[in-house]
DOMILUM-647822 format. One line per 5 residues: their letters; for each residue z, y, x of C-alpha. Coordinates in Angstrom, 1 decimal, padded with zeros to 4 digits. Layout:
BEGIN
A) Z Y X  ...;
! end
This chain:
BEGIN
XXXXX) 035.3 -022.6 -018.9  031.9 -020.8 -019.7  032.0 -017.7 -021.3  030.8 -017.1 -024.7  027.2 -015.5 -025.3;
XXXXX) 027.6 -014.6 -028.6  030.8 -012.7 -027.3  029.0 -010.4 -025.0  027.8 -006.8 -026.4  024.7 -005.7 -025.5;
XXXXX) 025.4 -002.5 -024.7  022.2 -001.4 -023.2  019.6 -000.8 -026.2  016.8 000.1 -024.5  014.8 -000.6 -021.2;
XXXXX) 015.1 002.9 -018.8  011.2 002.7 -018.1  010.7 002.2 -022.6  012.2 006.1 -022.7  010.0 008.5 -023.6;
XXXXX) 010.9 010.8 -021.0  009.7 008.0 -018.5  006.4 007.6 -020.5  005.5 011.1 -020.1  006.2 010.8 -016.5;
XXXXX) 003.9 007.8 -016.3  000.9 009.1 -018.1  001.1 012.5 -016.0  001.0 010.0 -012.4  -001.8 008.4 -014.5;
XXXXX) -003.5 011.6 -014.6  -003.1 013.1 -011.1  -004.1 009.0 -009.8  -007.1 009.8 -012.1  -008.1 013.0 -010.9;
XXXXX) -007.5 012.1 -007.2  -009.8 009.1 -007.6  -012.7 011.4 -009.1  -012.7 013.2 -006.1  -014.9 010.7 -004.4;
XXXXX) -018.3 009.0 -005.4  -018.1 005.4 -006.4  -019.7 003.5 -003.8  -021.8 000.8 -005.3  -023.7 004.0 -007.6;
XXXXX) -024.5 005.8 -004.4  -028.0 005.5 -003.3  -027.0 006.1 000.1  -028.8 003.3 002.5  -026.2 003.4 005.0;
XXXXX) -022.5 002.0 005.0  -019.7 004.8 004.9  -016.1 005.3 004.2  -016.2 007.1 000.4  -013.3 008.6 001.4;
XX) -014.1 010.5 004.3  -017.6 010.5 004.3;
! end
C-alpha cells in the first residue's frame, strides 16, 4: 500500500544553498549590500533638524 521509508535512498547529500560555491556567493552579495548601505548616513545619528529622504537627500 504505502511505500517503504527505509527503502528510499537519499540520494541528495547535501542542500544546493550548504555548497561552498554558494557560500562564497552569499558572503560577496553580503558585501556589495554592505558597501551600498554605507553609502548613506544613518538617519537617527544625523544632527540634521529637518526630515529628509537618506537616500536621496
Amino acid at each position: 500500500m504505502c511505500p517503504d521509508h527505509t527503502q528510499r535512498k537519499n540520494t541528495q547529500s547535501q542542500h544546493k544553498e550548504e555548497s561552498k560555491h554558494r557560500r562564497t556567493l552569499d558572503a560577496k552579495d553580503r558585501e556589495l549590500i554592505q558597501e551600498e548601505v554605507d553609502k548613506y548616513p544613518y538617519p537617527l545619528e544625523d544632527i540634521r533638524p529637518q526630515l529628509y529622504n537618506p537616500v536621496t537627500g
